[in-house]
N, C-alpha and C positions, 0 to 999 in steps of 0.2 A: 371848473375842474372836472377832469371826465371821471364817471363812476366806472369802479371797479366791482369785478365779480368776484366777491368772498368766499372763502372755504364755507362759511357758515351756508351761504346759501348754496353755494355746490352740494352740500353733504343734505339740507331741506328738499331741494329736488329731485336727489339720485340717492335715498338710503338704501336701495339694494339692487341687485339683478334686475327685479322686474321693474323698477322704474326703468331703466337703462333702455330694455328691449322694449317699453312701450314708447318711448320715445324714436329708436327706430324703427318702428313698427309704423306709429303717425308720421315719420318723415316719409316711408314709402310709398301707404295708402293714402293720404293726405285725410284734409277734415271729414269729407262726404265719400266712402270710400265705394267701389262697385266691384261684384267680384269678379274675378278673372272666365271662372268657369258657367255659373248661371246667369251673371250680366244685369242681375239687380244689384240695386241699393240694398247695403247691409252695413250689419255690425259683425264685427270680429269678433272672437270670444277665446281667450287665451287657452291652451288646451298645457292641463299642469304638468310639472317637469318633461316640458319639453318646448324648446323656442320656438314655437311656432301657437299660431292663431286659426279658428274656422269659421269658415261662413255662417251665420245666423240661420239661414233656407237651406242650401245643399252640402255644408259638413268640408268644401271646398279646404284644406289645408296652406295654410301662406306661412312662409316661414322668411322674416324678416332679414336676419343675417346672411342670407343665400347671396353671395355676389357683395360681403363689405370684408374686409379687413376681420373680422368675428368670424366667419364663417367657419373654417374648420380650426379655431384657437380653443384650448382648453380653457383657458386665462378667463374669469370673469372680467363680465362685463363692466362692473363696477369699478375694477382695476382698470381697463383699457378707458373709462371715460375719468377715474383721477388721475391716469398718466396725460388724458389731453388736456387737463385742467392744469397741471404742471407747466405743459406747453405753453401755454398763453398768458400764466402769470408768471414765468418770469422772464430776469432781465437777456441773462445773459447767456441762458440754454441749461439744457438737463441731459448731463451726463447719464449711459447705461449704469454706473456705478450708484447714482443717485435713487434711480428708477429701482434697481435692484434694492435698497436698503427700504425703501418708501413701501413698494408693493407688496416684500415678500418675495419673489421670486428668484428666479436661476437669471444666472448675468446673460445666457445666452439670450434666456426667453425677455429680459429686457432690453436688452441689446437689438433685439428683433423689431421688439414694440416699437421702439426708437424709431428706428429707422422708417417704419411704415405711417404714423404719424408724420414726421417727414415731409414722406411722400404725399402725404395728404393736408400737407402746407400748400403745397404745389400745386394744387389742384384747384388756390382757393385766389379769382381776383385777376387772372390773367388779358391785359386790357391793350388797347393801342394810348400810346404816349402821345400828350399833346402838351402846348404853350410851349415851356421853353427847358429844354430838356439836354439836362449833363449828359456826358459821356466820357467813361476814361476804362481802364482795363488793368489791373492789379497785378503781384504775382504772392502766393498765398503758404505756407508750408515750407517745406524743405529745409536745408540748409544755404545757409547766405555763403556766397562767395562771389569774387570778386568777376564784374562782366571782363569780357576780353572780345575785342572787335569792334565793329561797328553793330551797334543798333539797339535791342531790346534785350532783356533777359538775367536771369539766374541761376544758374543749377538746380535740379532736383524741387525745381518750386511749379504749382498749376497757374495756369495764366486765368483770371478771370474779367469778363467783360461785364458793366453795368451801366446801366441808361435810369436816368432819374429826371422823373419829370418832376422841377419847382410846384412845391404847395402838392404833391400828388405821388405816386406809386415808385417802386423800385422795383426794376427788374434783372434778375441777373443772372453767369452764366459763366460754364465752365466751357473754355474756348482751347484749340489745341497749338493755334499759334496766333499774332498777333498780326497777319498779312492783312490787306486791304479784300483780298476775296475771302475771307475768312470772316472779315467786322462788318463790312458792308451788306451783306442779302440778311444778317441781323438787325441789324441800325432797320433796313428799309421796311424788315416785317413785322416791326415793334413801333414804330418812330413814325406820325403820322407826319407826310408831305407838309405839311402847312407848318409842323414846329418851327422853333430858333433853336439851333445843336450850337452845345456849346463843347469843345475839347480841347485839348494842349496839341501842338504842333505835329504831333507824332504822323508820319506820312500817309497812315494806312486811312486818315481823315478829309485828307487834302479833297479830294475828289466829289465831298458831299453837295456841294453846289452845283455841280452837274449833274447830281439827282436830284436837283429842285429843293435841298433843303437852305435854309438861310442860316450860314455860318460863320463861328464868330470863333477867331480861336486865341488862347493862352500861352505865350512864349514861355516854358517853366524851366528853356533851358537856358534862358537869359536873364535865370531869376525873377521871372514876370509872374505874379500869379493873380491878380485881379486889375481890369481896365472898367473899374464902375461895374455893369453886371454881366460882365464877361470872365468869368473863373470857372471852374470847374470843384469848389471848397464842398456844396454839399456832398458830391459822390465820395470827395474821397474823406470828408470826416466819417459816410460809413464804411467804407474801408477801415478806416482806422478805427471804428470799435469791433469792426467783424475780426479781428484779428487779434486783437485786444480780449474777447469773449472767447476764441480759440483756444489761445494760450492760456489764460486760465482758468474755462470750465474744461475743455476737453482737452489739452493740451497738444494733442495731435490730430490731424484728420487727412489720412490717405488722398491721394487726389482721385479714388475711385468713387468714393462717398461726398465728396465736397459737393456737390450742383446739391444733394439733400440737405446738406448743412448749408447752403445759400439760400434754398428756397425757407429752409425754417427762421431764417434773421429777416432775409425778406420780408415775409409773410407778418412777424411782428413789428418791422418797423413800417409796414404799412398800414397796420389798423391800431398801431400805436394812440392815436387819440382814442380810440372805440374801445378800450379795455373791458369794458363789460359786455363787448358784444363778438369778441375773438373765440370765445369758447364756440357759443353757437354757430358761427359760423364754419370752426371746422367740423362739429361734432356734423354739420349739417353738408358737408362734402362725402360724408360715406357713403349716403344715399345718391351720390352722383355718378353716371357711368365711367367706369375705367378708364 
């Protein structure tokens, strides 16, 4: 059973500010730290009411937040890491309204948070896809109405593409239409040469064999949807909870902000078994370059 990270121990580790920033602080400088300006081995030494740190020998000034997400936020710090603590324990996502009742804060300034966390899902895990890897493409939002014509689509709804590799990562994305030159230069810079792609009939797929990839596809318009292990069920069972967690933690989500809101269900149902090591791992993307 995978261990999870407790409030109890979230609140042991981080009781205030200054735990917070010495933790950014250590992700920066690392264990053995050297300084930027005299070039020795040193120790930092916290300089008070004010986020930053000096060298031991030359007085040198480092100020940890310069270049993460903290940088020019009023917001403590202690808030911005129990809103990532949020993030990662639960199931089905954390509404700005939530974030707001939780912190204290103005809806905008969580509203804000939100989304920057987010962005820093995104940041975290981004791999090439191997063994045997679904592929299918959603449509997400809007209102339902009925198709007319030939081919794909629905009113007012965003089209999204996801590639999931068996026993392994999910990646996914907001695409603006569902052409074959549109899926394809994605497929080929996610999806390593050597996979098994597995998809449904739809055309825009037809052609992956001539990119060297070994394909197997799912007639789903002939009611077909497994030949042994040739289906495409895992992508779209998460389809089917990412839509399901839409409707009812957030109830709406513009198609402007959706690729944020893919990367934060992503990001958790990828280290889903690792519950106790999601925190750290995003707390540990601020420190990574934009």
């Amino acid at each position: 059973m995978p261990q999870t990270y407790t409030l109890f121990q979230f609140l042991e580790a981080y009781p205030d500010d200054d735990a917070c920033l010495d933790r950014i602080m250590r992700m920066k400088v690392g264990k053995d730290p050297t300084c930027a300006r005299c070039k020795r081995k040193t120790t930092f030494y916290r300089i008070r009411k004010r986020r930053a740190y000096e060298c031991q020998w030359c007085g040198f000034h480092v100020y940890p937040c310069v270049g993460t997400p903290f940088e020019k936020s009023r917001t403590s710090l202690r808030k911005w890491f129990y809103a990532i603590y949020l993030f990662t324990t639960t199931r089905h996502g954390v509404p700005a309204k939530e974030l707001e009742r939780q912190l204290g804060v103005t809806y905008k300034t969580a509203w804000r948070m939100g989304h920057i966390i987010r962005k820093l899902m995104s940041r975290v895990g981004t791999q090439i896809l191997t063994g045997e890897v679904e592929i299918d493409e959603s449509y997400v939002g809007g209102r339902r109405s009925i198709k007319t014509g030939r081919g794909r689509g629905a009113a007012n709804k965003t089209i999204v593409l996801g590639m999931k590799q068996r026993q392994g990562p999910m990646l996914t994305y907001v695409i603006p239409d569902v052409k074959r030159a549109t899926i394809e230069p994605l497929i080929m810079q996610h999806v390593a040469k050597t996979a098994t792609v597995y998809t449904d009939e739809w055309w825009a797929y037809r052609k992956l064999r001539w990119r060297g990839y070994e394909h197997f596809m799912v007639a789903h318009g002939k009611g077909e949807y497994a030949k042994g292990r040739v289906h495409t069920n895992s992508i779209e069972n998460f389809w089917a909870r990412l839509k399901l967690s839409i409707r009812g933690t957030h109830i709406h989500v513009s198609g402007k902000h959706l690729q944020k809101y893919l990367a934060e269900f992503s990001f958790r149902y990828n280290y889903r078994d690792y519950p106790d090591k999601m925190f750290a791992m995003l707390v540990g993307s601020v420190a990574l370059p934009a």
